[in-house]
N, C-alpha and C positions, 0 to 999 in steps of 0.2 A: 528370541531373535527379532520379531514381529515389534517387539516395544522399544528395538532403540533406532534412532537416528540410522539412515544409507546414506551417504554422501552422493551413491550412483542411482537412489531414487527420486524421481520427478513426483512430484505430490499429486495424485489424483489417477495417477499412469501406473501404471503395471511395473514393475521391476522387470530389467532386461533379461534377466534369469531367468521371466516369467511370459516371456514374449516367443513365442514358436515361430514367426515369420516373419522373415523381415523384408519389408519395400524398398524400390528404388536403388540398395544397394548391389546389381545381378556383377556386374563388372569386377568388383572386390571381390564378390564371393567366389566369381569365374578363375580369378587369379591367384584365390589360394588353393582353389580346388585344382590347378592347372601344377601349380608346385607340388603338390601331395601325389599326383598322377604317375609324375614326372619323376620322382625321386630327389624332388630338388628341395626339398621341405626345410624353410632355413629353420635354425632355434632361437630368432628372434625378429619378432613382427610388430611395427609400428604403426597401427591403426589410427591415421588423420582426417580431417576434414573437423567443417563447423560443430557447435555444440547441438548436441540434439537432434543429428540426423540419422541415429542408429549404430554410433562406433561400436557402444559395450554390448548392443543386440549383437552385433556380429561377433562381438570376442567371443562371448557364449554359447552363441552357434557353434565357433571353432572347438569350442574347447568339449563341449558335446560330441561333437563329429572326432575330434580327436582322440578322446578316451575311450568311443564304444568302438575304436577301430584295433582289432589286433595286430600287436607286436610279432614279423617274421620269426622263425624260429635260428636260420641263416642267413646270410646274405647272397643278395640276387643282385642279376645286374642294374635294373633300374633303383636300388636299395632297399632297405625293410620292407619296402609298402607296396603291397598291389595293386597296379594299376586302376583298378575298376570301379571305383566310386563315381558318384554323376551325381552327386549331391550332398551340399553340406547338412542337409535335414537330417536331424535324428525324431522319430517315432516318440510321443510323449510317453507312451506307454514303458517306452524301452526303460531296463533298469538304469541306465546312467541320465537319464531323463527325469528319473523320479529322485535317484542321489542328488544331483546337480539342484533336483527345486529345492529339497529338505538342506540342501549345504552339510552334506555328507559325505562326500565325493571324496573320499583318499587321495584319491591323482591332481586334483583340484587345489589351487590357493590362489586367494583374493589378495593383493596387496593394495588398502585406500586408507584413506584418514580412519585412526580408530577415535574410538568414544571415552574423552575424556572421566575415568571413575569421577572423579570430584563433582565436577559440574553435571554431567549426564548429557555433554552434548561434543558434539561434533571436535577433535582439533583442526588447529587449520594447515597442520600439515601433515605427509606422511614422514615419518623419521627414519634415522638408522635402523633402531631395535626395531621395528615393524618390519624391514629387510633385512635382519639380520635371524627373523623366526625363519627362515626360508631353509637357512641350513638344515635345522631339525625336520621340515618339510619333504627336503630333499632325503636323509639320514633315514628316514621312517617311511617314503612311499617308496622305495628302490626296494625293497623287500620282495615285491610280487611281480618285481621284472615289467608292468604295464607303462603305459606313456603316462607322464606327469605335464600339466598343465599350469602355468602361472597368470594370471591376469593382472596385470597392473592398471587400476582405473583411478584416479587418473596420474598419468606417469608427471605430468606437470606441476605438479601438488608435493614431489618430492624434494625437499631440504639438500643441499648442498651436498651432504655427509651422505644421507639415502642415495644420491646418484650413484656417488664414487663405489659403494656397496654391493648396489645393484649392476654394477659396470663387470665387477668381478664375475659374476655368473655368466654375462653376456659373454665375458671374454673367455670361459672354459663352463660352459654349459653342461651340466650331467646329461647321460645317454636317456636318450627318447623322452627329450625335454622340449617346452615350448612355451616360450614367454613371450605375451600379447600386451604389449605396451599402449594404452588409451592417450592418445595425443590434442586437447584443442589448439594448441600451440606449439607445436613442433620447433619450430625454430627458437625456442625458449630452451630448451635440451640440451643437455650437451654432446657436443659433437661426437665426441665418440662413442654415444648411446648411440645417438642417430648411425653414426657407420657401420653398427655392427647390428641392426636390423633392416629388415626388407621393407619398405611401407606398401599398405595397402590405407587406398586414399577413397573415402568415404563422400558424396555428395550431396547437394540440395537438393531436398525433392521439391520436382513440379508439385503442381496445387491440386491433379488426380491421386500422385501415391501418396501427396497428403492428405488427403480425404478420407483417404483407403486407410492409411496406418493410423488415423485419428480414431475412424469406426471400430479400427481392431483393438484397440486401446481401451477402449469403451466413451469416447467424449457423443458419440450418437450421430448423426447426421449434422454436417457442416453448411450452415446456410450460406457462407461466405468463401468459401475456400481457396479463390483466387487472392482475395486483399487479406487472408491468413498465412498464405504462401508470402505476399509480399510482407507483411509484417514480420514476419519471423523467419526471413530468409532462406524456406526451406526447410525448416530446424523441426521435426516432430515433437522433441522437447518443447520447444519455446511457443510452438502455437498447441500443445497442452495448457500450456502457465498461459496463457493471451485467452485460449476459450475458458479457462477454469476464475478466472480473475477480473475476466469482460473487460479486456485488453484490448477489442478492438473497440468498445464504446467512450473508452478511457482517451485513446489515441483522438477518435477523433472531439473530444471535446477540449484535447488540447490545443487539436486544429482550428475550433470555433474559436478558442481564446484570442487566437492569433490574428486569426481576420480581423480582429480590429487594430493591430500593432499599425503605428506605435498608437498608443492609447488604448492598451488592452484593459475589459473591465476590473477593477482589483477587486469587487466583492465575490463574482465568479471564481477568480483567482483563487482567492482566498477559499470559497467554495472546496474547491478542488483540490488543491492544499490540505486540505482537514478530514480527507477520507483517507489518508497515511498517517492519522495520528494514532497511538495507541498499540498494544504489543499485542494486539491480533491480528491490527491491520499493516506487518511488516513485510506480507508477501506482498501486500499490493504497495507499500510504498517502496520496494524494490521494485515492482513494476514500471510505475511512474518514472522512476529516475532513467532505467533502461530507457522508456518511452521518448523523453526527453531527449538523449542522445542518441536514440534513432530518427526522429524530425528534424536535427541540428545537421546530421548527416546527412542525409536525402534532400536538404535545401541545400548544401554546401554541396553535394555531385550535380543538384539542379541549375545551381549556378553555372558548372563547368562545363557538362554535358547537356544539358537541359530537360524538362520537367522526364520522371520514370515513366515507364510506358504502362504501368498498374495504379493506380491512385488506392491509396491506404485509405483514404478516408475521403469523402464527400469533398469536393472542394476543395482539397489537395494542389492541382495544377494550377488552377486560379493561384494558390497563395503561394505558391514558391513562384511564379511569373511576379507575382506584385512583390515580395521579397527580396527575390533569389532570380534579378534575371539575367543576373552579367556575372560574368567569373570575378571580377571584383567583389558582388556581393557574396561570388561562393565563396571566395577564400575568408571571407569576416565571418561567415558561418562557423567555416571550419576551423577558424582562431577561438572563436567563442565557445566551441566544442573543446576542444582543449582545455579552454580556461576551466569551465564548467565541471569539466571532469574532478579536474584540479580542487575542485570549491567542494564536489561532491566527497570525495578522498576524505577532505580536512575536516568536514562536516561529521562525517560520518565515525573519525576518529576521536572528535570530540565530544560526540554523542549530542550534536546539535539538535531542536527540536526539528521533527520533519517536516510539518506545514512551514516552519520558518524558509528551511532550506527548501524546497518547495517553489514556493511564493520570493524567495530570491532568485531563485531560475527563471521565471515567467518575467521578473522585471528586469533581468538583464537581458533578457532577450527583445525587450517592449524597448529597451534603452537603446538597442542595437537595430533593431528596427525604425528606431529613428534617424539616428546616426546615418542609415542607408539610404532614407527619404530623402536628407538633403545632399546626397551625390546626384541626383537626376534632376 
């Protein structure tokens, strides 16, 4: 299992299956422990917020807490479940702790992108027949009478056909079932997913329980952890990939480039361009491009709102003031972010070279910095 592609692992980070605690999310975990207490425990849970602030750590949680918890034998007033839990923790020790690591778990099913035999990598979606193993899931753990768990990560990822599929379960769930849908974009779902679960809404962590979840992750002590926080919105994923890829040294030399728009240097450029060429360096030239339409962004709210109250990089306020200092120039930001995105899409489907695409981004942005020079 170790040798194939996770769709739901961050490279360098722990697998959430492999995370005991989780930061910053006490409120979600409050409110499904508060349904569990309660009797109110619905059979389907939609797990939201940004990417990488710990949705699938919590599913796992749940679905831990869930399985090592026994099935009443009748029914009570407040329902199957006895009141008296005070926490989603389960003991790594415990046996369904040790199931759940090895992916042994009976009561347990993962629904994500599987791995294409042919190629030996990732699809890019999840399908029907991946939702429709679930039958036999169901068919084969109802035997021993315990709660059955499903995790769908990420429930976004699923194909048209896999919704409608997966909607059936939602709408006649088998007894003492509980399926935890992974959301980055909820509002991409369809609606009657969304209706027939409860969300629990996951948030950005401050730049302490990032520091905190970074160390327990193993990335070691964060020398920056405020403009970590601002770079990656919070996202303990995403400032994994920023510390593991020198994503904030990256960021700010896009910043340097800029300070000279319009007239940015092209051999720099070019420079920097040329550390995404090559099929090793594809996490970092997905980086770059993120990078890109995160400064595109942050000068386009600086325009509107004016400069963030964190500077990402050295210099930072300086260049969205001499940029970005009228919602006039936000909004050309945020046209250009658009476009950009647009270019990046075509590029990427065409298999453009990446220093090209690149080094086309740094000069429509030089071009557009000029364009805004002569409004003033």
């Amino acid at each position: 299992m170790s040798d194939l592609p996770e769709p739901d692992r961050i490279e360098g980070a722990p697998h959430p299956r492999e995370t005991v605690k989780l930061l910053g999310q006490s409120r979600a975990q409050a409110a499904f422990l508060e349904a569990f207490n309660t009797g109110r425990l619905h059979h389907g849970w939609l797990i939201t917020g940004p990417r990488g602030v710990g949705k699938a750590t919590l599913a796992w949680q749940i679905a831990r807490f869930l399985i090592a918890q026994p099935v009443a034998s009748g029914p009570s007033l407040f329902g199957d479940t006895p009141p008296d839990a005070t926490s989603l923790s389960i003991a790594p020790d415990h046996p369904v702790s040790h199931r759940i690591a090895a992916m042994s778990e009976p009561g347990l099913f993962v629904l994500k992108r599987p791995v294409d035999e042919k190629t030996g990598k990732l699809k890019t979606v999840i399908s029907v027949d991946e939702v429709r193993r679930l039958k036999n899931f169901f068919s084969l753990s109802s035997t021993d009478g315990g709660r059955r768990v499903v995790i769908v990560d990420a429930a976004d990822e699923m194909n048209t056909q896999a919704a409608n599929a997966l909607l059936k379960f939602l709408e006649e769930p088998p007894e003492h079932t509980t399926i935890l849908l992974i959301s980055h974009q909820p509002s991409k779902l369809l609606p009657t997913i969304r209706s027939r679960c409860r969300e629990l809404r996951c948030h950005s962590l401050p730049p302490q329980d990032m520091a905190d979840a970074l160390a327990a992750a193993g990335a070691g002590d964060i020398e920056e952890p405020v403009i970590l926080a601002a770079l990656s919105s919070g996202s303990v994923g995403e400032a994994m990939r920023l510390t593991t890829l020198d994503g904030i040294k990256s960021y700010q030399l896009i910043c340097d480039l800029m300070q000279a728009a319009p007239g940015i240097d092209r051999q720099r450029a070019l420079s920097l361009a040329e550390t995404a060429v090559g099929a090793k360096n594809v996490p970092k030239y997905d980086l770059l491009l993120d990078l890109f339409d995160l400064l595109l962004s942050r000068m386009a709210r600086a325009g509107v709102s004016g400069p963030p109250a964190i500077e990402a990089a050295k210099g930072e306020a300086g260049l969205f003031q001499k940029l970005s200092g009228t919602p006039v120039h936000g909004r050309a930001w945020a046209n250009l972010q658009q476009e950009l995105s647009t270019r990046v899409r075509h590029g990427r489907a065409v298999n453009l070279d990446p220093a090209a695409l690149i080094l086309d981004m740094l000069l429509k942005m030089d071009q557009t910095a000029g364009q805004l020079a002569k409004l003033q």
